[in-house]
C-alpha positions in Angstrom: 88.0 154.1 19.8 86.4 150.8 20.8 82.4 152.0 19.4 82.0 148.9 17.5 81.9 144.7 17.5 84.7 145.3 15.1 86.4 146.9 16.9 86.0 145.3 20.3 86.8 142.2 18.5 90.1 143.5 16.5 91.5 144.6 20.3 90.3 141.3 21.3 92.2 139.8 19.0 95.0 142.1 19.0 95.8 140.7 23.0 95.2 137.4 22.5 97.8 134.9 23.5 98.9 131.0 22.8 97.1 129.0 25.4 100.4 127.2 27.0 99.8 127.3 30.7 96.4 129.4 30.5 94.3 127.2 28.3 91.0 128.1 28.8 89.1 125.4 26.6 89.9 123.1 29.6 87.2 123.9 31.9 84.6 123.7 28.9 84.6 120.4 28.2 81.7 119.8 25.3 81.6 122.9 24.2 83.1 122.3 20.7 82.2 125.9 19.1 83.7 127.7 21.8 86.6 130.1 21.4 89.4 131.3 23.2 91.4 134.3 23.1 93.0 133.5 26.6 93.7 136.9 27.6 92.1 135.8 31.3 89.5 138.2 32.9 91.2 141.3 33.9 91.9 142.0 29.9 88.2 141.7 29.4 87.2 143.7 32.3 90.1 146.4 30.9 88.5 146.4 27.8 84.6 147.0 28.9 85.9 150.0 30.9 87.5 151.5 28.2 84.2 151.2 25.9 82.4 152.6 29.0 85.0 155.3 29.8 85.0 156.5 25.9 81.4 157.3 25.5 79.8 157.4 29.3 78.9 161.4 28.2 76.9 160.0 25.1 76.0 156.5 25.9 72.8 155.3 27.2 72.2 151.9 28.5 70.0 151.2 25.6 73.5 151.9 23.4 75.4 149.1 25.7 72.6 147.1 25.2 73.1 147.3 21.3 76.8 146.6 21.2 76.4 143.8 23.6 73.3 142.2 21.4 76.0 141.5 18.7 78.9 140.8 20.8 77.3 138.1 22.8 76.6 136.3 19.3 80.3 136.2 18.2 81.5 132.5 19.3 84.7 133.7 21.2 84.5 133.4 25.4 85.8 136.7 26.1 83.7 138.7 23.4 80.6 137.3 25.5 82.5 138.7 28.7 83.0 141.9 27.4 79.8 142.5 26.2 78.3 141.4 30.2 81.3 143.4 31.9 80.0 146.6 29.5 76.7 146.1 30.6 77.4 145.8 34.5 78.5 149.4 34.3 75.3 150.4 34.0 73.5 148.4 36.5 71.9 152.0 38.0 70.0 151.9 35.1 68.6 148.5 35.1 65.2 147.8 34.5 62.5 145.3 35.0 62.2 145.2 31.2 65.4 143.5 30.7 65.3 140.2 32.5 63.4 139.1 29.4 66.5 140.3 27.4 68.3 139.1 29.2 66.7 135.5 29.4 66.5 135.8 25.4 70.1 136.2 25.4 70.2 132.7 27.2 67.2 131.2 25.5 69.2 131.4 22.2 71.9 129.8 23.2 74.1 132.6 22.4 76.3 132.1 26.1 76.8 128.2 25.0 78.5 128.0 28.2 78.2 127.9 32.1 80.6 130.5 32.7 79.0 133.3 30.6 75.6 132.1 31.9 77.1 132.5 35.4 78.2 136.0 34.9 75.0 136.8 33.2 73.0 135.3 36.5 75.9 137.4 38.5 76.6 140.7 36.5 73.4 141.3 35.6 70.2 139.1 36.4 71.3 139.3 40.2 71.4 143.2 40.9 68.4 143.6 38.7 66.5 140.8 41.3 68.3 142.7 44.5 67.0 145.7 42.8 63.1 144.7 42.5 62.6 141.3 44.3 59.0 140.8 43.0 60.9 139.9 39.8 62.4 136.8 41.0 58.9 134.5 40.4 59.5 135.3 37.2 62.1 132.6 37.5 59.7 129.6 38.4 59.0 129.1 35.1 62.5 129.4 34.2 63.3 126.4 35.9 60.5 124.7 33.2 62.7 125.8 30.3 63.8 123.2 27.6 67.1 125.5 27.6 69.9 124.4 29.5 70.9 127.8 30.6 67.6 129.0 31.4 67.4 125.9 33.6 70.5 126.8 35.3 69.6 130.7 35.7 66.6 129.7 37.5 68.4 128.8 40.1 72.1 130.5 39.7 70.4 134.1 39.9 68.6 133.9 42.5 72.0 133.2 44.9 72.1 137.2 45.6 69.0 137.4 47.0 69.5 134.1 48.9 72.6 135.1 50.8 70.2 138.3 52.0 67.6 135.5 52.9 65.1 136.7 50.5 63.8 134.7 47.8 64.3 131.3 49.1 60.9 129.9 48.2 61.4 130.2 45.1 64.8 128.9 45.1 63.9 125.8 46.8 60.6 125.4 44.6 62.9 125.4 41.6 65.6 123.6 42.7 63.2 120.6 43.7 62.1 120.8 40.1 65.6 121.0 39.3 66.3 117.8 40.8 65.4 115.1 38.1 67.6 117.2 35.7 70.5 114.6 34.5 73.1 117.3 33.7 75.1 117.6 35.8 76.1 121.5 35.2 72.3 121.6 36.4 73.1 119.4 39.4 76.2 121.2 40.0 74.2 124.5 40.0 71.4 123.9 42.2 73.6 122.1 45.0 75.7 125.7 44.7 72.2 127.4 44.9 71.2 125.4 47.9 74.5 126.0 49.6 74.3 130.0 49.5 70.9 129.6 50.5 71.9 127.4 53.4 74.2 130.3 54.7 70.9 132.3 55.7 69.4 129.9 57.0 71.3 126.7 57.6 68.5 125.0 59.4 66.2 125.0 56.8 68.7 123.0 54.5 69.4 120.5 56.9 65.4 120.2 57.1 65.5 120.3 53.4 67.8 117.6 52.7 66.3 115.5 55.0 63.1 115.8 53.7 64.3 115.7 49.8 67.6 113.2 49.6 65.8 110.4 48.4 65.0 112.4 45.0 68.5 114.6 45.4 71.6 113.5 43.1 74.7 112.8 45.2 75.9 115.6 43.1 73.6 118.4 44.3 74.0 117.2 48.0 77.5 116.9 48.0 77.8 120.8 47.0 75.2 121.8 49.2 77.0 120.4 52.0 80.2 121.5 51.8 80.0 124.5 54.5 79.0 122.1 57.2 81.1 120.7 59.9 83.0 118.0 58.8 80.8 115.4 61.4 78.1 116.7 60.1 78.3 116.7 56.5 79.0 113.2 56.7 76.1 112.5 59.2 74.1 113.7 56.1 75.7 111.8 53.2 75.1 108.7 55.4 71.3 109.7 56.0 70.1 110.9 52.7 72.2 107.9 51.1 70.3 105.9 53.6 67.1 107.4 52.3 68.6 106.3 49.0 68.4 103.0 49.2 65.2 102.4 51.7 63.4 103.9 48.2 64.0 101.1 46.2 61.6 98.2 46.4 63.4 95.1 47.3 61.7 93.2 44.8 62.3 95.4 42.1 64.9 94.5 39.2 68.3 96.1 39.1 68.0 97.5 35.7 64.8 99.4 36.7 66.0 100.4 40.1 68.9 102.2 38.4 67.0 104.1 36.0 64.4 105.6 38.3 67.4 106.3 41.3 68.5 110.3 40.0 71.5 110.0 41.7 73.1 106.8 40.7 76.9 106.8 39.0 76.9 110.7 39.9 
């Protein structure tokens, strides 16, 4: 019976595989403590059901909870996964209470990694905002964080309640503030963001980056642009790149003018 991190990470174990053709580590570039049993998602969404299935007469979410505290600490990608996947089974129960959890979880860096902070935002975060939607100003100060992953939550959890076209003041407030960032899994991020929030209301982008591409990385614009026509995504490269350069002072030094332009070499 799977009631236990030591057990949940003997089964773990117990499936893994040689990377060979599935080699996770590949899409985690820099994350050199990360682990991999490359057993791929549907063995860690098998496993969280059967944890779920062997004690949902006896369990409360508070016991998930508990497991999933010392499973998200373990180093290994998929022991992360199972410990969000267990808790997703209980999003009927979610409270307002654990979006600070939740955030703590990111806060300590115990996800190390965009694709557990992503299912965190999408598992978890993004029903509980759906759920309540006053929650999601909490987020504006997320976007303040010194943690990478909180950065990128700010912006990754709200995409739910953008695609229902609530929430999208918030999401744009933190995505400007999002827009110096020089990571580019926070560029990447908020030009995702933008682009969900752009299927609501696609005119308010445009009107966005317009307004905005002088201080927008080419990254960020590039994803939030992809679900435009053709002709007009590359009516908007051209403009905001335009925007670009009319910025820079033509007296100013290269060197300078390279430093202060967010979106230069990106």
């Amino acid at each position: 019976m799977l009631h236990s991190s030591k057990a949940v990470i003997a089964e773990l174990r117990r499936q893994s595989r040689p990377a060979r053709d599935f080699d996770a580590s590949r899409y985690f570039r820099g994350a050199a403590d990360l682990g991999f049993y490359n057993i791929g998602s549907a063995g860690v969404r098998a496993i969280a059901r059967r944890i779920f299935e062997q004690h949902r007469d006896r369990w409360t979410i508070e016991d998930a909870m508990r497991l999933a505290d010392v499973l998200m600490q373990d180093r290994f990608l998929e022991t992360k996964g199972v410990a969000v996947e267990l808790v997703a089974r209980y999003r009927r129960l979610f409270t307002p209470a654990m979006l600070t959890r939740w955030k703590q979880w990111l806060s300590e860096d115990r996800s190390t990694n965009w694709a557990t902070t992503d299912a965190i935002c999408g598992s978890l975060i993004g029903p509980l905002l759906t759920a309540h939607p006053s929650l999601s100003r909490q987020l504006a100060s997320w976007s303040r964080d010194p943690n990478l992953w909180v950065r990128r939550a700010s912006v990754v959890a709200l995409i739910p309640l953008a695609r229902r076209d609530q929430a999208l003041d918030v999401l744009y407030a933190n995505a400007k503030r999002l827009h110096r960032d020089p990571h580019d899994l926070i560029q990447k991020a908020v030009g995702w963001a933008l682009r969900e929030a752009g299927k609501a209301d696609p005119g308010r982008l445009e009107r966005y980056l317009r307004s905005n591409g002088v201080a927008i990385p080419r990254t960020t614009v590039r994803y939030a642009i992809e679900r435009y026509a053709p002709s007009k995504r590359e009516e908007l490269l051209r403009t905001t790149r335009k925007m670009d350069n009319a910025a820079q002072p033509k007296s100013k030094p290269r060197a300078r003018a390279l430093r202060e332009d967010p979106g230069h070499g990106r």
